[in-house]
C-alpha positions in Angstrom: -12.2 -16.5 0.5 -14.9 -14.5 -0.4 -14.6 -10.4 -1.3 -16.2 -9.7 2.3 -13.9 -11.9 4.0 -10.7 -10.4 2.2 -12.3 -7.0 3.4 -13.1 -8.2 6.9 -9.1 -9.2 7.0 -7.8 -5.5 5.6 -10.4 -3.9 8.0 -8.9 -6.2 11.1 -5.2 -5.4 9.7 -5.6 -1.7 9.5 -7.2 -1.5 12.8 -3.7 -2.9 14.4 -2.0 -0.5 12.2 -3.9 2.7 13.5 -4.4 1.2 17.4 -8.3 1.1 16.9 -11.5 -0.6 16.3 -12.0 -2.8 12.9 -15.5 -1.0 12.9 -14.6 2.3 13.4 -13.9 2.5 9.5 -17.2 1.5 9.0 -19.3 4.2 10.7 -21.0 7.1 9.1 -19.3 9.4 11.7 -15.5 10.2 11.7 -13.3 8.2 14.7 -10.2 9.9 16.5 -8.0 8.0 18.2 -5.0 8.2 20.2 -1.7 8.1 18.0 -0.1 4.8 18.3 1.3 1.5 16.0 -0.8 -1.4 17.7 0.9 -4.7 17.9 0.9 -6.8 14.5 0.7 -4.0 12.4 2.5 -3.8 8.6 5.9 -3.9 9.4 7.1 -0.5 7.9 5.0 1.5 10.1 7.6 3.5 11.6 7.3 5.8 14.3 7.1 8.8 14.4 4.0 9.6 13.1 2.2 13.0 13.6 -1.2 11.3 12.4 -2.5 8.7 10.3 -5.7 9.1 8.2 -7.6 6.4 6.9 -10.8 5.9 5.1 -12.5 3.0 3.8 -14.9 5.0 1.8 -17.0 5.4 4.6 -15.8 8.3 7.3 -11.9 9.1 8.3 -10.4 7.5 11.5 -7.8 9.2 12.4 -4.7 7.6 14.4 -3.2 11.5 15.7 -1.3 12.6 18.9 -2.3 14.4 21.4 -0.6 17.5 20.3 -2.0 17.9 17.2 -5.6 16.5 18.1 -7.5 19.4 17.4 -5.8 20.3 14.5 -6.7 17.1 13.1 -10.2 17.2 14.2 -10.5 20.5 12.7 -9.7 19.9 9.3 -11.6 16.5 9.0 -14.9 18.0 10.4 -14.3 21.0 8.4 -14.3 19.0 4.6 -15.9 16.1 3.4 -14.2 13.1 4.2 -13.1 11.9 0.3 -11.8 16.0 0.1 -9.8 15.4 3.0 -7.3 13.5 0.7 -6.7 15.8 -2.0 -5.8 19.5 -2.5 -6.8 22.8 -2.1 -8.0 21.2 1.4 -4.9 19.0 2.2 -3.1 22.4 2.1 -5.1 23.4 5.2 -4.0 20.7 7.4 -0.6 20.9 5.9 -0.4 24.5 6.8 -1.4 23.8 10.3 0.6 20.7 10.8 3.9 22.8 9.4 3.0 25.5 12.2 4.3 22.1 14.8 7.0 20.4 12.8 4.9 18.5 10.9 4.3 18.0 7.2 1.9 15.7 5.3 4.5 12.7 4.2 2.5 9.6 2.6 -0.4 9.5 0.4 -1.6 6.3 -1.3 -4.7 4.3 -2.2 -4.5 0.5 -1.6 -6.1 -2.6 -3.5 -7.7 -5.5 -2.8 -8.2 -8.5 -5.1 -11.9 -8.6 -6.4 -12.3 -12.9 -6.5 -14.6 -12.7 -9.1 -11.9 -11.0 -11.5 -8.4 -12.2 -10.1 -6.8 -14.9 -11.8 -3.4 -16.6 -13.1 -2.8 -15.3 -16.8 -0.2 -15.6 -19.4 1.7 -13.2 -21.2 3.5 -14.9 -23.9 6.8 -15.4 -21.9 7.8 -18.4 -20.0 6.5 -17.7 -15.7 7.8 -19.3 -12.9 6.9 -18.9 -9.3 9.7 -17.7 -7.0 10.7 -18.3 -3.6 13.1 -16.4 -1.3 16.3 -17.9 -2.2 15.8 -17.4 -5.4 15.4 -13.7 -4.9 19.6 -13.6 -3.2 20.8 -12.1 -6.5 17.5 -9.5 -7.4 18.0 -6.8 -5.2 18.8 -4.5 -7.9 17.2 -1.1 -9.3 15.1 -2.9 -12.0 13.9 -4.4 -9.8 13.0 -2.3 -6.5 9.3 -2.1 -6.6 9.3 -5.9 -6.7 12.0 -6.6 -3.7 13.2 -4.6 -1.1 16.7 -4.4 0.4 16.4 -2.8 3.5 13.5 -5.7 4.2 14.8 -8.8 2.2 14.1 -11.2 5.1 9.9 -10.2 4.6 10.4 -11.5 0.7 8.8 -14.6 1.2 7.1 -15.2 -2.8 7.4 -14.0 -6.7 6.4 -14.5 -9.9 9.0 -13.9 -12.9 8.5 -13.4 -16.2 11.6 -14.8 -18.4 12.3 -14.5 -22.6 14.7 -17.2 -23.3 16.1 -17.7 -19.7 16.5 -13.7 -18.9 14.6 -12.0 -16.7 12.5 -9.8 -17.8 9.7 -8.8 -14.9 9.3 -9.7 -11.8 6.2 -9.4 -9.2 7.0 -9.9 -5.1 5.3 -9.9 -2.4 6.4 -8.8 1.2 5.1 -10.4 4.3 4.4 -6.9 5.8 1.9 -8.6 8.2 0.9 -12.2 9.6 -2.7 -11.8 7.3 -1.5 -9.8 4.2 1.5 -9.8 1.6 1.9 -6.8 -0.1 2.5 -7.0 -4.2 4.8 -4.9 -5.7 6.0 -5.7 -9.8 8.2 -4.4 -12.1 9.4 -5.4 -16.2 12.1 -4.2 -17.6 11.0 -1.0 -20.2 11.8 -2.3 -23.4 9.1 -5.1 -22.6 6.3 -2.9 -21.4 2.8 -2.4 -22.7 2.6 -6.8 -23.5 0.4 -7.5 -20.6 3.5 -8.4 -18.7 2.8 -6.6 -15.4 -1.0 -7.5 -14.9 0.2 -11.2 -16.0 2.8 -11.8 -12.9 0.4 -9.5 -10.6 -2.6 -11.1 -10.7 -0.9 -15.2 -10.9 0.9 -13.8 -7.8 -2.3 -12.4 -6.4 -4.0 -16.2 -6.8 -0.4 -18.1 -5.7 -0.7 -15.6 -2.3 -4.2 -16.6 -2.1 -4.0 -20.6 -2.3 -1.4 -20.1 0.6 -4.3 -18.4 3.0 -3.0 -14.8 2.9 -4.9 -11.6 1.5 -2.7 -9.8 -1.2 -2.8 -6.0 -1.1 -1.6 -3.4 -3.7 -0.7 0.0 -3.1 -0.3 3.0 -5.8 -0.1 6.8 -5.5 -3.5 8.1 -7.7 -1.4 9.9 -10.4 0.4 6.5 -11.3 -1.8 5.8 -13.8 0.3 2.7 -15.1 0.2 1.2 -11.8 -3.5 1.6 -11.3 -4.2 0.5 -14.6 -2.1 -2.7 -14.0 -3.9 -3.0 -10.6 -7.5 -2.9 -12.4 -6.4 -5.3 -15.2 -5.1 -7.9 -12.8 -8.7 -8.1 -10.8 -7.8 -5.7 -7.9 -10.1 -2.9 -7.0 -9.1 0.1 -4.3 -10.3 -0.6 -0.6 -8.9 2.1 0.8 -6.9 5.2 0.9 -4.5 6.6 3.6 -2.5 9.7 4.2 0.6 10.4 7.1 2.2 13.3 8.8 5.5 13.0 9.8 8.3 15.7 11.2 9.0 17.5 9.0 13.0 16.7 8.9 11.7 12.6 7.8 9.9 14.7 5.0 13.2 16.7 4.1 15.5 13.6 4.2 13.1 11.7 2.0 13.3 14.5 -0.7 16.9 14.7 -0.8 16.7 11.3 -2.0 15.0 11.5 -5.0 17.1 10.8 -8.0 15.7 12.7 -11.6 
């Protein structure tokens, strides 16, 4: 696959996700459209969902309800698009949205794999490539960016990292959709800073690509070791997004963060 053709598959993919138009994230002017998860989107889209902005770098389309419609248009013809996603101006929409019930939830940027830099690396351990029963006893903390419980049956392919037969990082990938696995890697702490991460990230990226799917990456900005493993294993951002949500979903979520 070519870098276009990898974008031309996210572009389809998040169109499903926001109930839209694959070139509606391509125009110079911003796109609202009725609030809705369209059929094959990513599998954790969950409703419900106040609004849904996206932007490929281009304009914002905005997935938003009717209820909150002019809010949302508002705020986004109010800023400039890339402002949109960041404070002071987020607090604006924020404020509005809290007004309803509604609070800003989930910001992230996602990656794409650039084909010219992605590739299988070593990293001075002994790699293997995983497969889904070998993931039956993983679902532990160490490892809960790379697997997820509550979704074990959509991890489908990994790439471990081993010292002398123990396991010492681990990168999976989640079938979130029919066109794109989603990576997600961990190592162990004491065996950080080696290369380890970008290692297992970017072999999985190429193993995930020589089976016809697009691998994806997703980091929140200020996780500047996650975005630096995302750039050393060949993956460069493609686009960012950011959710509303009642604002009880945003409440629960906080009471379940651990310091």
């Amino acid at each position: 696959m070519t870098n276009q053709e990898i974008l031309q598959i996210a572009l389809e993919q998040s169109a499903r996700d926001l109930n839209c138009q694959a070139s509606d994230f391509l125009c110079s002017h911003h796109v609202i459209v009725k609030s809705g998860i369209g059929a094959g989107a990513r599998k954790y889209y969950k409703e419900p969902i106040a609004c849904n902005l996206v932007s490929y770098g281009n304009n914002i389309v905005a997935s938003v309800r009717d209820e909150y419609r002019e809010i949302v248009e508002e705020y986004i013809g109010k800023y400039e698009f890339y402002h949109c996603f960041e404070t002071p101006n987020m607090h604006w929409l924020n404020g509005k949205l809290s007004e309803q019930g509604q609070k800003i939830c989930f910001m992230a940027e996602y990656y794409l794999p650039d084909m010219g830099k992605v590739h299988a690396s070593t990293c001075g351990y002994e790699m293997k490539v995983l497969r889904q029963p070998d993931f039956a006893n993983l679902y532990q903390p160490e490892w809960s960016n790379a697997l997820c419980r509550d979704r074990k049956e959509l991890d489908v392919l990994g790439v471990g990292a081993y010292d002398r037969g123990k396991l010492i990082g681990l990168a999976g990938c989640s079938a979130d959709c029919d066109t794109m696995w989603q990576i997600g890697v961990d190592v162990l702490p004491e065996y950080r800073r080696q290369g380890i991460a970008a290692a297992l990230t970017g072999t999985l990226a190429t193993e995930i690509l020589e089976r016809g799917k697009v691998p994806f990456y997703c980091s929140a900005w200020s996780n500047i070791r996650s975005v630096r493993n995302a750039v050393k294993s060949g993956l460069i951002p493609a686009w960012v997004e950011m959710t509303a949500k009642p604002e009880g979903i945003v409440e629960e979520i906080n009471e379940k963060v651990c310091f």
